[in-house]
C-alpha positions in Angstrom: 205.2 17.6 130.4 204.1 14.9 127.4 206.3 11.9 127.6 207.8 12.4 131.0 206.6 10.8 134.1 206.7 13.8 136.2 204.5 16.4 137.9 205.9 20.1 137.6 204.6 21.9 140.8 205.0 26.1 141.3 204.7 28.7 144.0 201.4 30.4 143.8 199.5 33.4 145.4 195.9 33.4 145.4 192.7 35.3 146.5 192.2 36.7 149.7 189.6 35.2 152.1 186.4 37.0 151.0 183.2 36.1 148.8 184.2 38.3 146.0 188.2 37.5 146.3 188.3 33.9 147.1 190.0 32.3 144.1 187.0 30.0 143.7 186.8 25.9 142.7 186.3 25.4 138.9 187.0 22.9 136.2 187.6 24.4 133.2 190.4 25.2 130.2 193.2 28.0 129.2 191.9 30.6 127.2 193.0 34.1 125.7 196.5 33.8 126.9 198.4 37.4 126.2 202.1 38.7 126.4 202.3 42.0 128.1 198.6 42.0 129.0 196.8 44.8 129.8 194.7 44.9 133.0 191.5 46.2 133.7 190.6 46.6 137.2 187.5 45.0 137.9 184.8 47.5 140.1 185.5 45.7 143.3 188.9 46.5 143.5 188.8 50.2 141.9 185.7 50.9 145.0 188.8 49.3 147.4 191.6 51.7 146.0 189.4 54.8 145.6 188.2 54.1 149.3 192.6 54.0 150.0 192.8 57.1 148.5 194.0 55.9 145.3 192.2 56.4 141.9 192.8 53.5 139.0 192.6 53.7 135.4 189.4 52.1 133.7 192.7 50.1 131.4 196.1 50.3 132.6 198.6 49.3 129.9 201.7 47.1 129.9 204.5 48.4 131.5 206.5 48.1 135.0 203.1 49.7 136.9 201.0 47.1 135.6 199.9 44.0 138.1 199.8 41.4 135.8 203.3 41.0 135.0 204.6 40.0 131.2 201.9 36.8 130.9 198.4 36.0 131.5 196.2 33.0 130.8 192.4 33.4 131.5 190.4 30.4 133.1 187.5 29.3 130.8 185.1 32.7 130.5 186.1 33.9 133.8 187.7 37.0 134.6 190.4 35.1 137.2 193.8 34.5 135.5 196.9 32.8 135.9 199.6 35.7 135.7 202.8 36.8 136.6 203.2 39.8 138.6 205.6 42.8 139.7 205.2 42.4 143.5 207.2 38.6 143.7 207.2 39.0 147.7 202.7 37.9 147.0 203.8 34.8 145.9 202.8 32.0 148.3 200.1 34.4 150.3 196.5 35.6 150.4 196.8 38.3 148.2 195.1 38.6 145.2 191.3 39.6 144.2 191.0 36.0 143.2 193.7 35.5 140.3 196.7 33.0 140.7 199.9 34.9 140.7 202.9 32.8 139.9 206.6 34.5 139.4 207.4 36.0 136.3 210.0 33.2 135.6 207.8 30.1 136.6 204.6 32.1 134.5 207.0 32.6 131.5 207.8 28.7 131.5 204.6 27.4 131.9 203.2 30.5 129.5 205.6 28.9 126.5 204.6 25.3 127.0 200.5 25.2 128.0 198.5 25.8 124.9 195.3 27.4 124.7 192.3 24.6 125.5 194.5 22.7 128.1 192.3 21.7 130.8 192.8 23.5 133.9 191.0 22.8 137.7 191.5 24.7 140.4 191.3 21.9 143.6 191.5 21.9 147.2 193.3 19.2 148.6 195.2 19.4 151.6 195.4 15.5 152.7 196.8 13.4 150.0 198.0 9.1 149.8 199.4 7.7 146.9 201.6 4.8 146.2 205.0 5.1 144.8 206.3 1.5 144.0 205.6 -0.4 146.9 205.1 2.2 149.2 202.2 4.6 150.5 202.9 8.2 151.1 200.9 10.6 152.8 201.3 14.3 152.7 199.4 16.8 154.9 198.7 21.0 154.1 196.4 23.1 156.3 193.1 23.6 154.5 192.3 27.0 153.7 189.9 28.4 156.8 186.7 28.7 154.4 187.1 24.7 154.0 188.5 23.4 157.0 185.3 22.7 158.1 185.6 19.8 155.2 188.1 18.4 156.5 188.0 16.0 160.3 190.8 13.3 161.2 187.8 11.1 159.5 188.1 12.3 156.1 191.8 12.5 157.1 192.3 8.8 157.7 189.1 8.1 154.7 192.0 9.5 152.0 194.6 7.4 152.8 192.1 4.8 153.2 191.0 5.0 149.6 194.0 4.4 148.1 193.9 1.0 149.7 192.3 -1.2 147.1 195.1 -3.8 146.7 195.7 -5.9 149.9 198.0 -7.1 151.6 199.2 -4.0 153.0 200.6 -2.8 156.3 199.8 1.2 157.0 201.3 3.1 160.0 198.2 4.9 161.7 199.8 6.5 164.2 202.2 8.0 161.9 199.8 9.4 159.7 198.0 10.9 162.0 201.4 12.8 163.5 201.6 13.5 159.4 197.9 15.0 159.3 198.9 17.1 162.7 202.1 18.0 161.0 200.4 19.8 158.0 203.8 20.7 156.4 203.8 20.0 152.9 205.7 17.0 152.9 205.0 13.4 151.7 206.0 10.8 154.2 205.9 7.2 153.8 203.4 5.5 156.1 202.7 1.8 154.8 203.4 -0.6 152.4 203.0 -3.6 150.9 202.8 -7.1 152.2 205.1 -8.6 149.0 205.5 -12.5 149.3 209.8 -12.9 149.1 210.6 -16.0 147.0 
């Protein structure tokens, strides 16, 4: 938020494993953000319901049927979105055709407060070291499987080294390697600073 010191972070679902439903890498902004959005279902996923049996409307309109929830933001000139949606339990899985599903309270809040043309990038960064004061935390996710190949105990150790640019500084090795077996999310303190006491 402007003026505050803090990063907001959200439960998100995201694209299933797949070419076409990967919720791909981009830099980019917010644009055509809509209230009560309608969706229209693009080919790929009408040729996946019709093959299930189930036949979907070329433009479904707003209302307690429709996927996207109450909010949408669209990345850049993409089709993928940032919405809400009416299936909550997707939140936090492998779900979508490529869109970021958030819940409808955390879209509605960040919907109200991101205006249109604020940068947006879509990263992948499961290892990451930062200092906090005099400390150096460390934080460890698993990669998604199409880019754990990326990512060895190398480039592992190579992002915590990076964030050491100011010596004297004393890191814990072995406990950031436990941290990048742990993979669980959570920042852990594994150096610090050599401060001279007066």
């Amino acid at each position: 938020p402007p003026g505050k010191n803090v990063v907001e972070t959200y439960p998100v679902g995201i694209g299933r494993l797949g070419d076409e439903t990967s919720t791909p890498l981009m830099t980019t902004q917010i644009r055509d953000k809509r209230v009560h959005p309608e969706w229209r279902p693009p080919k790929a996923v009408k040729a996946e319901a019709a093959a299930n049996g189930i036949v979907l409307p070329d433009v479904m309109p707003p209302g307690p049927k429709n996927p996207l929830g109450d909010y949408a933001m669209r990345l850049g000139g993409t089709s993928y979105l940032i919405h809400g949606t009416k299936r909550p339990r997707g939140v936090g899985s492998r779900v979508s055709s490529g869109c970021i599903r958030m819940y409808p309270e955390d879209i509605e809040s960040l919907f109200q407060r991101v205006p249109e043309g604020t940068p947006a990038e879509i990263i992948h960064e499961p290892y990451r070291a930062g200092w906090a004061g005099h400390y150096l935390y460390f934080e460890a996710s698993k990669p998604l499987n199409e880019h754990s190949s990326l990512y060895s105990r190398r480039n592992v150790m190579q992002s915590i080294a990076a964030e050491l640019t100011a010596p004297p500084y004393d890191v814990d090795w072995q406990k950031a390697r436990r941290v990048a077996r742990a993979r669980n999310g959570v920042p852990y303190v594994v150096g610090e600073r050599n401060i001279a006491r007066v």
